[in-house]
Every structure is written in C-alpha cells, then in structure tokens.
Backbone as XML, in Angstrom:
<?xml version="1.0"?>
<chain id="A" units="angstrom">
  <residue number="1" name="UNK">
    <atom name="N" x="-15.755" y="9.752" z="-9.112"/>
    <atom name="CA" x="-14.714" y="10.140" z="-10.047"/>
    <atom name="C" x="-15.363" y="10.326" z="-11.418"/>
  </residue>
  <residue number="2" name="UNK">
    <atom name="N" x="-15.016" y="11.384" z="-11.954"/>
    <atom name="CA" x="-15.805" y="11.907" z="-13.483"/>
    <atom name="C" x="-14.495" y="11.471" z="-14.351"/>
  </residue>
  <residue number="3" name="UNK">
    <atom name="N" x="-14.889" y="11.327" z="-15.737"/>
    <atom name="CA" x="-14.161" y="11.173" z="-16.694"/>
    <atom name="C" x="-12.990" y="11.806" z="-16.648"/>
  </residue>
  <residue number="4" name="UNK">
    <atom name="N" x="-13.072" y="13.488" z="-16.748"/>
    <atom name="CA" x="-11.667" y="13.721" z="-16.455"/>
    <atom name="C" x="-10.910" y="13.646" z="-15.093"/>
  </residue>
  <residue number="5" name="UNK">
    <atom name="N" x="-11.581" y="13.160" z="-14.522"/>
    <atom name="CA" x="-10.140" y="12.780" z="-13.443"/>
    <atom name="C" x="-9.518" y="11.551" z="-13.441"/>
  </residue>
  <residue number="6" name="UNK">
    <atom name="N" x="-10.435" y="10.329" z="-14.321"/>
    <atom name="CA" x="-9.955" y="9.538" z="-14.320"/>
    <atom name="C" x="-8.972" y="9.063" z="-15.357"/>
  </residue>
  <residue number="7" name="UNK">
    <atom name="N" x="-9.125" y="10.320" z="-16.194"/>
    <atom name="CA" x="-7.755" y="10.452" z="-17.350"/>
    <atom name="C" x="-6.910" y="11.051" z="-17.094"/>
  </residue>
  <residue number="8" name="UNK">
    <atom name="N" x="-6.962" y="12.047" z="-15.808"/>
    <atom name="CA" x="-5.879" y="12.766" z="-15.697"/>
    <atom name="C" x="-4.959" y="11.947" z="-14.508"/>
  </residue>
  <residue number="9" name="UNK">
    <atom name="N" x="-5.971" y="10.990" z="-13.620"/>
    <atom name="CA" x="-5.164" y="10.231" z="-12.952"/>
    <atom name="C" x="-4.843" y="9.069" z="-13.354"/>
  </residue>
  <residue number="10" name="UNK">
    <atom name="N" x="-4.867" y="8.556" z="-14.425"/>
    <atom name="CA" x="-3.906" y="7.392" z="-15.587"/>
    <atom name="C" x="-2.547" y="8.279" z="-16.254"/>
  </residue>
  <residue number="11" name="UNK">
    <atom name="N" x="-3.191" y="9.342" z="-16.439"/>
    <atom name="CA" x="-1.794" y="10.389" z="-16.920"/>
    <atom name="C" x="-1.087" y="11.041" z="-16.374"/>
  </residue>
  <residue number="12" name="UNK">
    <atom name="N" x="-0.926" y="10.886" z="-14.711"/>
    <atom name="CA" x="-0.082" y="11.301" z="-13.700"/>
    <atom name="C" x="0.841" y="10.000" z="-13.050"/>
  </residue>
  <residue number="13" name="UNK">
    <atom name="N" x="0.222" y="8.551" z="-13.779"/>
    <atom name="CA" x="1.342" y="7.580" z="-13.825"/>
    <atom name="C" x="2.551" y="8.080" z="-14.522"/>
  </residue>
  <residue number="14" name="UNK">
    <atom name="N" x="3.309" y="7.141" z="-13.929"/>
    <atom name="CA" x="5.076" y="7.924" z="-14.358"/>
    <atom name="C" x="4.962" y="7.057" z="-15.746"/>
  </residue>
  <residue number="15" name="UNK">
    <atom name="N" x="5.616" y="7.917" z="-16.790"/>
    <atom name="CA" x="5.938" y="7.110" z="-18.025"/>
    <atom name="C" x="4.590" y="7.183" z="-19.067"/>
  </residue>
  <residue number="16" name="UNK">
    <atom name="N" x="3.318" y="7.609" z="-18.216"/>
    <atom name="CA" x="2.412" y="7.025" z="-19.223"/>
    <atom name="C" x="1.665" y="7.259" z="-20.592"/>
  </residue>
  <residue number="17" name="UNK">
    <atom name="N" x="0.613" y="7.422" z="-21.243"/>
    <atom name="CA" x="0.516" y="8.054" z="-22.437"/>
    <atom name="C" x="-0.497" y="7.788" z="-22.257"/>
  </residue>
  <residue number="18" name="UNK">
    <atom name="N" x="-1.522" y="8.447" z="-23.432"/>
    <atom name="CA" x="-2.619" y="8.045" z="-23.951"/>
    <atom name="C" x="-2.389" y="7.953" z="-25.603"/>
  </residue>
  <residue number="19" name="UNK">
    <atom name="N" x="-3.826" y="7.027" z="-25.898"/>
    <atom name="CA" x="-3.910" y="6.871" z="-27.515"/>
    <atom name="C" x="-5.147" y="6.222" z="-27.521"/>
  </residue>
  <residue number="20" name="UNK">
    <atom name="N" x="-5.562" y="5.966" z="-28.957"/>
    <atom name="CA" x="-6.651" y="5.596" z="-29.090"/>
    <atom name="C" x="-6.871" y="4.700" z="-30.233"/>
  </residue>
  <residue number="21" name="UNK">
    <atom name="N" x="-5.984" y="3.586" z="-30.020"/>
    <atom name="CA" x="-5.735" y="2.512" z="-31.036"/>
    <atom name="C" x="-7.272" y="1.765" z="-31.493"/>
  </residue>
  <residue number="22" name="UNK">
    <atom name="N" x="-8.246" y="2.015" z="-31.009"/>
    <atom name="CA" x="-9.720" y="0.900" z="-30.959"/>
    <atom name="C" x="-10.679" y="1.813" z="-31.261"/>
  </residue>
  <residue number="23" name="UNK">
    <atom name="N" x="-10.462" y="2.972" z="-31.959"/>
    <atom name="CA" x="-11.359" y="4.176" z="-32.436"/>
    <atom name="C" x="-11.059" y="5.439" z="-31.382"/>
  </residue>
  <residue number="24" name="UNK">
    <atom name="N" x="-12.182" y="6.193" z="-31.685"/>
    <atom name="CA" x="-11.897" y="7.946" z="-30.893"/>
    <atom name="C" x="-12.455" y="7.436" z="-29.681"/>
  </residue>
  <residue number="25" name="UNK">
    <atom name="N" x="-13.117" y="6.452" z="-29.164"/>
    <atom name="CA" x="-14.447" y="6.621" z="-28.139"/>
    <atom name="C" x="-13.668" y="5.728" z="-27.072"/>
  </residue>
  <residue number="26" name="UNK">
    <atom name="N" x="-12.881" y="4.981" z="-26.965"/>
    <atom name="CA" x="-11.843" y="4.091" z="-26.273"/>
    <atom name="C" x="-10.444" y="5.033" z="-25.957"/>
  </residue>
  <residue number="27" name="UNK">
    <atom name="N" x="-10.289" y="5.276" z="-24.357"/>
    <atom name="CA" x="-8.503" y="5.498" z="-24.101"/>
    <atom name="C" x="-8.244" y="4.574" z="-23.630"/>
  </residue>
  <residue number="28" name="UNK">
    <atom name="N" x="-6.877" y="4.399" z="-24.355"/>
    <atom name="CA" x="-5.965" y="3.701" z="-23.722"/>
    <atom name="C" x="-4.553" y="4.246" z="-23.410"/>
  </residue>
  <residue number="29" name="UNK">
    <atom name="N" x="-4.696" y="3.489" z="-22.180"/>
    <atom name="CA" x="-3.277" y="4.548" z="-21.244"/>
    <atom name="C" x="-2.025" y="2.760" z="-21.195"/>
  </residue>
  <residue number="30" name="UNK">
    <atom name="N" x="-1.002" y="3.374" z="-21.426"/>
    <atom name="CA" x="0.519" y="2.865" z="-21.613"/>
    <atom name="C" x="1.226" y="3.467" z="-20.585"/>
  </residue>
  <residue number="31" name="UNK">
    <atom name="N" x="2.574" y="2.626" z="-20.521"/>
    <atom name="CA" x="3.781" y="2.973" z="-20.103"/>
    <atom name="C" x="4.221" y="1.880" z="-20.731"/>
  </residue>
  <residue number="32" name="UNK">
    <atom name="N" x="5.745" y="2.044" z="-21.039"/>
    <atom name="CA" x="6.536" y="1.304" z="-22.196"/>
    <atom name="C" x="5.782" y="0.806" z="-23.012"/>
  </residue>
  <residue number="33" name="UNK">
    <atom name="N" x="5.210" y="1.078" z="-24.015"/>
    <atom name="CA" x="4.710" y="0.498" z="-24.759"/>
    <atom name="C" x="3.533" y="-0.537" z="-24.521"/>
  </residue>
  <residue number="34" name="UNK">
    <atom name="N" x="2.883" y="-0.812" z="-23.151"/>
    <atom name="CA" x="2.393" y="-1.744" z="-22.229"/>
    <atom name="C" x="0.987" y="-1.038" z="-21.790"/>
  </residue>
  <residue number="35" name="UNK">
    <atom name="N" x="-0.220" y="-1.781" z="-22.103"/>
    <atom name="CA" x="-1.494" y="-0.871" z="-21.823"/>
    <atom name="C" x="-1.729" y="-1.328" z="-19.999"/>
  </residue>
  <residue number="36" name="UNK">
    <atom name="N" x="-2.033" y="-0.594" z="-19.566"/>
    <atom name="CA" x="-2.280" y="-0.916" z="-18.006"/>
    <atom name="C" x="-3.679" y="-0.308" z="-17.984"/>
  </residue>
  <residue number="37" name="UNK">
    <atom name="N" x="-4.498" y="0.447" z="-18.944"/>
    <atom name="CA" x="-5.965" y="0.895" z="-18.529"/>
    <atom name="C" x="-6.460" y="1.187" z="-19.804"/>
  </residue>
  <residue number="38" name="UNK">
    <atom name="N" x="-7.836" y="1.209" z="-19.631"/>
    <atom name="CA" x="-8.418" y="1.037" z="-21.292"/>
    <atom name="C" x="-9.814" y="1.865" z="-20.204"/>
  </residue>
  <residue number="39" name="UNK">
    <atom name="N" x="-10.106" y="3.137" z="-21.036"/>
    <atom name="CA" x="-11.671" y="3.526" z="-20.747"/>
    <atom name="C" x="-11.996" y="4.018" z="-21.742"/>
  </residue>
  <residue number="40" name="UNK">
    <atom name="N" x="-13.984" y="3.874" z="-21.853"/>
    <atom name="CA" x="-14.309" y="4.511" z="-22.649"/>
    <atom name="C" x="-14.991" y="5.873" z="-22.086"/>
  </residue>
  <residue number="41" name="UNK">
    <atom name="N" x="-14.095" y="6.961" z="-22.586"/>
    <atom name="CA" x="-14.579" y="8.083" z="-21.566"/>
    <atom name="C" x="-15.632" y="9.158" z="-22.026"/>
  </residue>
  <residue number="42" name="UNK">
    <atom name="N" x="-15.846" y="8.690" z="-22.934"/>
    <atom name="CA" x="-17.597" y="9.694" z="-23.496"/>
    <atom name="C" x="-18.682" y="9.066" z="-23.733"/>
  </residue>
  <residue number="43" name="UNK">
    <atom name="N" x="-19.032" y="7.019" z="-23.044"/>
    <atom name="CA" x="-19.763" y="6.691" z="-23.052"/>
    <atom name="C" x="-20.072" y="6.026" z="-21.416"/>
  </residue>
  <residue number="44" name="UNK">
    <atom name="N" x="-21.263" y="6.336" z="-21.150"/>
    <atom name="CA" x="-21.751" y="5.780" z="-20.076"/>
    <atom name="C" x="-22.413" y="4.246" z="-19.808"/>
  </residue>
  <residue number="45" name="UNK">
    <atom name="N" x="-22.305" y="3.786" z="-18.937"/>
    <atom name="CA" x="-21.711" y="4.390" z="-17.738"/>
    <atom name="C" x="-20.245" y="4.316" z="-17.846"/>
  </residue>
  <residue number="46" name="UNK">
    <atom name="N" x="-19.518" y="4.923" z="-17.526"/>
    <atom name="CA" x="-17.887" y="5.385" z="-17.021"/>
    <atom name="C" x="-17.461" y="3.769" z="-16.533"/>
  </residue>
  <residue number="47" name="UNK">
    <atom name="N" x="-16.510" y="3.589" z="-17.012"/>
    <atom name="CA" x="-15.637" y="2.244" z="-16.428"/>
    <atom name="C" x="-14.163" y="2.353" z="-16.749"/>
  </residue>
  <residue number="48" name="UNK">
    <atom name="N" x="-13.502" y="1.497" z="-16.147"/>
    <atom name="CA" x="-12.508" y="1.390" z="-16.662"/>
    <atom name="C" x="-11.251" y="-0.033" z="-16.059"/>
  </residue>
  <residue number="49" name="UNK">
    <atom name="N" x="-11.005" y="-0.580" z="-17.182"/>
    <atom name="CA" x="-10.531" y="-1.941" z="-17.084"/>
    <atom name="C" x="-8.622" y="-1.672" z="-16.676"/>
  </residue>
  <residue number="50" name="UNK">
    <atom name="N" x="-8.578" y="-2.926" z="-15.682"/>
    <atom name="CA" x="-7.200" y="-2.429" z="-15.445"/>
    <atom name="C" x="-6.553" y="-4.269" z="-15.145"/>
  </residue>
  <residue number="51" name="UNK">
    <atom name="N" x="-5.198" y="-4.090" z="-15.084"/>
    <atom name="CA" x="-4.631" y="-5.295" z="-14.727"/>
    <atom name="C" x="-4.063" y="-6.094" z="-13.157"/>
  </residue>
  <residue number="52" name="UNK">
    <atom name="N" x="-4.583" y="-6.817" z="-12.911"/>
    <atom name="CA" x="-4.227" y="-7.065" z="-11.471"/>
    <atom name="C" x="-3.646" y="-8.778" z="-11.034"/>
  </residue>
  <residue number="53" name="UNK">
    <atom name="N" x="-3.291" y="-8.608" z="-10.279"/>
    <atom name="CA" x="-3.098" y="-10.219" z="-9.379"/>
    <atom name="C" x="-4.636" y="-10.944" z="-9.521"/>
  </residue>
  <residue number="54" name="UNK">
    <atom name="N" x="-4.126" y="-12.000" z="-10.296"/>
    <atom name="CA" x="-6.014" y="-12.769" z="-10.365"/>
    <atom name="C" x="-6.598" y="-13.022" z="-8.850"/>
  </residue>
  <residue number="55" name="UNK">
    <atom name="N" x="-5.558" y="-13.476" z="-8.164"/>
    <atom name="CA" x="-5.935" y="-13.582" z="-6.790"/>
    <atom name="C" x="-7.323" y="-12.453" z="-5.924"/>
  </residue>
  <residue number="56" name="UNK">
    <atom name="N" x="-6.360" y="-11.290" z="-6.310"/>
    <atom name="CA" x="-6.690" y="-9.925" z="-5.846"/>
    <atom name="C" x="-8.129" y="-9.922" z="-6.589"/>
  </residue>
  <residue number="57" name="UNK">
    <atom name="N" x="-7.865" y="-9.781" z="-7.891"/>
    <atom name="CA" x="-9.375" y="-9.602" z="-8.529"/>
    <atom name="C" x="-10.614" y="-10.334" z="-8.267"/>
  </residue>
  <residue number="58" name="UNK">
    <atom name="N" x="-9.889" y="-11.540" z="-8.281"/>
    <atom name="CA" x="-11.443" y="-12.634" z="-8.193"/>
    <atom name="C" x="-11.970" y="-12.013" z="-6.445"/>
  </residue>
  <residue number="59" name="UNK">
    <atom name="N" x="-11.177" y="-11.778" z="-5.564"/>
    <atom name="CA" x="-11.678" y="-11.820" z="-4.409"/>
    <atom name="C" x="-12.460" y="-10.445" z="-4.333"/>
  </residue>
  <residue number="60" name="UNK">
    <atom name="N" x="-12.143" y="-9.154" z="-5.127"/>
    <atom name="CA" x="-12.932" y="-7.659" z="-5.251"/>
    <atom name="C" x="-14.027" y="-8.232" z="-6.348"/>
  </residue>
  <residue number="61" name="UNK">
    <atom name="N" x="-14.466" y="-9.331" z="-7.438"/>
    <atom name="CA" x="-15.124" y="-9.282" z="-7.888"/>
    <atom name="C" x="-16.430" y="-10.094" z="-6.976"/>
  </residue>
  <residue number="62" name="UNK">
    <atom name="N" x="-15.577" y="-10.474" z="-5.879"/>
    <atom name="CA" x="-16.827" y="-10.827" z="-4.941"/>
    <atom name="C" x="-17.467" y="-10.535" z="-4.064"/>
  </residue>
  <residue number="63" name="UNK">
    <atom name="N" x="-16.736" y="-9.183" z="-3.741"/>
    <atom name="CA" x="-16.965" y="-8.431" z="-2.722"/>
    <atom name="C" x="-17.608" y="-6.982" z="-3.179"/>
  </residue>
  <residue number="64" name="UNK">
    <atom name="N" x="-17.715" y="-6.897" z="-5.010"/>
    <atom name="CA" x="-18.132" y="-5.756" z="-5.909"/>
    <atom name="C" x="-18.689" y="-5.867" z="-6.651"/>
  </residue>
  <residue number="65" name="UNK">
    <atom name="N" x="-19.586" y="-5.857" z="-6.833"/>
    <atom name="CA" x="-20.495" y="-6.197" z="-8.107"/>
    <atom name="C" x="-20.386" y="-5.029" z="-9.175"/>
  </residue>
  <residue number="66" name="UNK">
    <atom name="N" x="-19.712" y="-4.019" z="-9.322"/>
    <atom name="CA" x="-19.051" y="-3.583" z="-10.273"/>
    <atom name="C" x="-17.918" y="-3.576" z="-10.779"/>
  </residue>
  <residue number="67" name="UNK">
    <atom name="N" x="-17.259" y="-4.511" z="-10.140"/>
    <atom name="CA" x="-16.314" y="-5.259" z="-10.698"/>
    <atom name="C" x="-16.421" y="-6.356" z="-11.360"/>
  </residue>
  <residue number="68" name="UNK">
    <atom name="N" x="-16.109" y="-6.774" z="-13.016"/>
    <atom name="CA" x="-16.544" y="-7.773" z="-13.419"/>
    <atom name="C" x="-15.479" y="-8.249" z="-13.935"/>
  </residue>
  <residue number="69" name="UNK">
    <atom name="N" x="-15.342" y="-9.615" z="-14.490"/>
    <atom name="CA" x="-14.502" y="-9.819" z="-15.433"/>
    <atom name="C" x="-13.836" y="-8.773" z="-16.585"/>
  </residue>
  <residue number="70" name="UNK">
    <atom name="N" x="-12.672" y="-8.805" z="-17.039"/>
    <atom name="CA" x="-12.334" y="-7.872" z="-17.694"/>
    <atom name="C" x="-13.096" y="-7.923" z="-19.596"/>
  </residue>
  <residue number="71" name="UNK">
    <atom name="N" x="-14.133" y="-7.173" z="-19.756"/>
    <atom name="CA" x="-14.282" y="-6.473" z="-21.203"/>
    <atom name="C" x="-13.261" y="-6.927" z="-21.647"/>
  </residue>
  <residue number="72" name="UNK">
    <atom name="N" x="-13.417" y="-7.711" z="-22.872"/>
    <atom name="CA" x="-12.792" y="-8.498" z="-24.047"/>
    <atom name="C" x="-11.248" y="-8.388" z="-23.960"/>
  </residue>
  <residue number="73" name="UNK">
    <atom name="N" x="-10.703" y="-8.893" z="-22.327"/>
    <atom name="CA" x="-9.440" y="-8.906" z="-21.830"/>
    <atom name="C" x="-9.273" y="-9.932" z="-21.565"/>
  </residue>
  <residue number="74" name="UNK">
    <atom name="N" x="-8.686" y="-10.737" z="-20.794"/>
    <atom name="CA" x="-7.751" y="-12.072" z="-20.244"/>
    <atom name="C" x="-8.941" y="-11.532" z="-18.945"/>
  </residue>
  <residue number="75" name="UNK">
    <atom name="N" x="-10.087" y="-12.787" z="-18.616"/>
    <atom name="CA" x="-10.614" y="-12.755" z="-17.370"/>
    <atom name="C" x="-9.930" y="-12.920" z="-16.126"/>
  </residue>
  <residue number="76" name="UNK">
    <atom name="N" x="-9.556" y="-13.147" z="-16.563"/>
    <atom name="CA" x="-7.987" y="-14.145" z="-14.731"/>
    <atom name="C" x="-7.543" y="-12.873" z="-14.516"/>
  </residue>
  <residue number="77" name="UNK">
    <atom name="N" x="-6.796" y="-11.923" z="-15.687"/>
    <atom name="CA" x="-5.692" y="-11.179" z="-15.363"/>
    <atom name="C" x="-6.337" y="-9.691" z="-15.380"/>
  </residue>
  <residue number="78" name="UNK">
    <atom name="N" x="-7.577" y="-9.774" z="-15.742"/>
    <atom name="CA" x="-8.431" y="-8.132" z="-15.885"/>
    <atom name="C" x="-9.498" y="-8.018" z="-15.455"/>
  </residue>
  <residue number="79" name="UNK">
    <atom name="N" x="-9.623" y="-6.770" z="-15.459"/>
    <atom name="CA" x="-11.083" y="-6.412" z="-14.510"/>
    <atom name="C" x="-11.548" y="-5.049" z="-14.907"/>
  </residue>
  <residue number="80" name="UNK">
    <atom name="N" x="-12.636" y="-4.712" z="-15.061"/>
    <atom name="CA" x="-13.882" y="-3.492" z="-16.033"/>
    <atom name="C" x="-14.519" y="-3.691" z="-14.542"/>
  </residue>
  <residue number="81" name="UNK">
    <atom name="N" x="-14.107" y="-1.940" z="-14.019"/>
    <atom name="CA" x="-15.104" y="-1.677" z="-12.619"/>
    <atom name="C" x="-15.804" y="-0.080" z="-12.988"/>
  </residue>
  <residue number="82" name="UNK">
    <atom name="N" x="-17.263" y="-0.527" z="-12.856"/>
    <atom name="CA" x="-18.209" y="0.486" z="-13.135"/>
    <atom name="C" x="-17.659" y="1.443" z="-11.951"/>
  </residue>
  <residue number="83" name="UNK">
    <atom name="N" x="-17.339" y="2.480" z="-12.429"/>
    <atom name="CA" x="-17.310" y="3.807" z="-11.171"/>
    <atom name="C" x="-18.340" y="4.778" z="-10.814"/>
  </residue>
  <residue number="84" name="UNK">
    <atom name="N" x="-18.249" y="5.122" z="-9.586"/>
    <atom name="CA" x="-19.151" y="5.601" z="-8.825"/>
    <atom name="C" x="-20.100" y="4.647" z="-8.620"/>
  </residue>
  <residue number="85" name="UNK">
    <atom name="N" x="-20.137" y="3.446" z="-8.637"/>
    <atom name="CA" x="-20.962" y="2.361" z="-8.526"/>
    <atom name="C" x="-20.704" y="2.148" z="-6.716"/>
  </residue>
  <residue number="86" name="UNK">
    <atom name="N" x="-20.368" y="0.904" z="-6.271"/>
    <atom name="CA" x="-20.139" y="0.464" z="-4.820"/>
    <atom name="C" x="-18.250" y="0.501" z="-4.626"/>
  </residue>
  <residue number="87" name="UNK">
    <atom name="N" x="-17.752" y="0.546" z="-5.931"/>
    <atom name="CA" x="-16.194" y="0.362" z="-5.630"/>
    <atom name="C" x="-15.939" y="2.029" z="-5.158"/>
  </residue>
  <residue number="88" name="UNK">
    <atom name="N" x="-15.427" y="1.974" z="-4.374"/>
    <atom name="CA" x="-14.559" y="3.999" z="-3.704"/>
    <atom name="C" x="-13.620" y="4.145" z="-4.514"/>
  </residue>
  <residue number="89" name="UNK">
    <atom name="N" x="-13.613" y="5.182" z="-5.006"/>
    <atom name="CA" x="-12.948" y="6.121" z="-5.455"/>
    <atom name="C" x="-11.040" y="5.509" z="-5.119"/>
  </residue>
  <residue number="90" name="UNK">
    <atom name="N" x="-10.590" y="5.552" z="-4.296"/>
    <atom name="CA" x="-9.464" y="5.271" z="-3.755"/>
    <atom name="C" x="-9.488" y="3.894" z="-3.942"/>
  </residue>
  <residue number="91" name="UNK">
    <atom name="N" x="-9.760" y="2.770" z="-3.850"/>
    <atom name="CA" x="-10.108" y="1.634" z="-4.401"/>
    <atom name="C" x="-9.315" y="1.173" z="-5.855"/>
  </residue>
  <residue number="92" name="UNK">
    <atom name="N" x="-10.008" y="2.345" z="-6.506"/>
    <atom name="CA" x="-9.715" y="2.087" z="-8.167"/>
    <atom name="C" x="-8.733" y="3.020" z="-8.375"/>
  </residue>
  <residue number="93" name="UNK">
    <atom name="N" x="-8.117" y="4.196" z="-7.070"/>
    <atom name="CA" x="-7.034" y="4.418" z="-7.690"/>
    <atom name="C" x="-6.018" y="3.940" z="-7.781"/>
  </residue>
  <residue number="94" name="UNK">
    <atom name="N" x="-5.885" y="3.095" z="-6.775"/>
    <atom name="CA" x="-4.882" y="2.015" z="-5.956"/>
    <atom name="C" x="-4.858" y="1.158" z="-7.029"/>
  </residue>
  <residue number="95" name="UNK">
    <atom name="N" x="-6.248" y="-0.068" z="-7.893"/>
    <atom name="CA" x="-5.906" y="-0.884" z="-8.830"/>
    <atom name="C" x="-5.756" y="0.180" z="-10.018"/>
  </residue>
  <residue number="96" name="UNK">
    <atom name="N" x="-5.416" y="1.413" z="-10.628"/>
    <atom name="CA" x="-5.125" y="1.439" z="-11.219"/>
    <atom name="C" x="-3.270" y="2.084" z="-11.353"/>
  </residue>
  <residue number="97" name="UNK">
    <atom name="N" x="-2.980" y="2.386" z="-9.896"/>
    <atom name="CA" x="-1.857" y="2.656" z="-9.424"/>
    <atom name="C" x="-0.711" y="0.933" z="-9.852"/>
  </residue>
  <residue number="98" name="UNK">
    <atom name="N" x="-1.610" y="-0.592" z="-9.244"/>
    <atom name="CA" x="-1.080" y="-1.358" z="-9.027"/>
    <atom name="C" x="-0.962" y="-1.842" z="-11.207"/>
  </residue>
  <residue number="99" name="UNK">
    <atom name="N" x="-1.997" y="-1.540" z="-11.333"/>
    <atom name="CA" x="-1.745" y="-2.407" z="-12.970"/>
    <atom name="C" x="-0.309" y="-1.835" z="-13.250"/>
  </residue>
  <residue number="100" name="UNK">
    <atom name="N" x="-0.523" y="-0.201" z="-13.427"/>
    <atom name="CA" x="0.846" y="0.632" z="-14.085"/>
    <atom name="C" x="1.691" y="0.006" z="-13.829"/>
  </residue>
  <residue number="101" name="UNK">
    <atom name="N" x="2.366" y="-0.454" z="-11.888"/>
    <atom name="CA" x="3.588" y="-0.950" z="-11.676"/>
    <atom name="C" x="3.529" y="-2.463" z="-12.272"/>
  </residue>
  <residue number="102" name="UNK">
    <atom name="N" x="2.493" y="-3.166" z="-12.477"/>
    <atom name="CA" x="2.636" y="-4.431" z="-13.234"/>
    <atom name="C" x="3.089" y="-4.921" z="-14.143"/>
  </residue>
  <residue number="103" name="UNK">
    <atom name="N" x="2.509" y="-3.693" z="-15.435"/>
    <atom name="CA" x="3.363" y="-3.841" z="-16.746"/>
    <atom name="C" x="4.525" y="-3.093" z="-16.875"/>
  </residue>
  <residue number="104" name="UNK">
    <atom name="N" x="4.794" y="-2.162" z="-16.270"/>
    <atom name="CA" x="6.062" y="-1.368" z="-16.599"/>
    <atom name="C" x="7.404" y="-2.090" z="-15.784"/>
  </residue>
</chain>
C-alpha cells in the first residue's frame, strides 16, 4: 500500500476528514471530531497509527514486528504499523476499518 491509497482509504471511511493539526508532514484522519488514524505521508518509511482493542493489539504486536506500540499515543490503546513491512495489506485495512467504528 503507497501513501495515496492509504489516504484515500482513511477517506472512504464514512464521516471522515483529513487535517493537519501537528504541522504539513502529519495526516490526521477524524470522524466526529475523533482521530482514528494519524500518518506521516511524505516521510519514510510509511506508517500509520490506529486505535484498537488492547487485547487485539498486544497479540498482532507479537505476531508483527511492525507493529509497535503506538508513536506518542496511549500504548494499551494504539498501534504505529510499518507498511509493506510483514503486516498485509488487508490486515491494516481491517485495523484501520475497526479504529473508525471505535471512535465514531
């Protein structure tokens, strides 16, 4: 997954937005007012942090080594997964499918 697909598939969540509250070089994608994904999409490597069941996470951060604790987020409740790394494509669309329905 390249940068723009992974903005255009945060922006095919229902409700969602982009902005760039943390400078130009950081998106962050919303619904209600509620961030569910944060990437930085013109610096490499490509990642992007999303919100999940800690349950869920701790057990993909052991089974992924590009999955890490979440980048200067709530570790329990977030997670920064290097893409195109070992996590699939479908993987991270799913946690970023599941954050959206989390906060909204």
């Amino acid at each position: 997954m390249d940068a723009a697909a992974l903005r255009d598939f945060c922006l095919e969540q229902a409700g969602s937005d982009e902005s760039f509250p943390f400078g130009p070089h950081t998106a962050v994608f919303k619904v209600g007012g509620k961030i569910f994904a944060l990437a930085p999409l013109d610096q490499p490597p490509l990642t992007v942090s999303v919100k999940g069941n800690p349950e869920l996470l701790e057990s993909l951060r052991s089974d992924y080594p590009s999955i890490v604790p979440g980048y200067h987020l709530n570790k329990r409740h977030w997670v920064t997964i290097t893409l195109n790394a070992d996590a699939p494509d479908a993987l991270v669309r799913d946690l970023i499918e599941d954050s959206h329905d989390l906060v909204r």
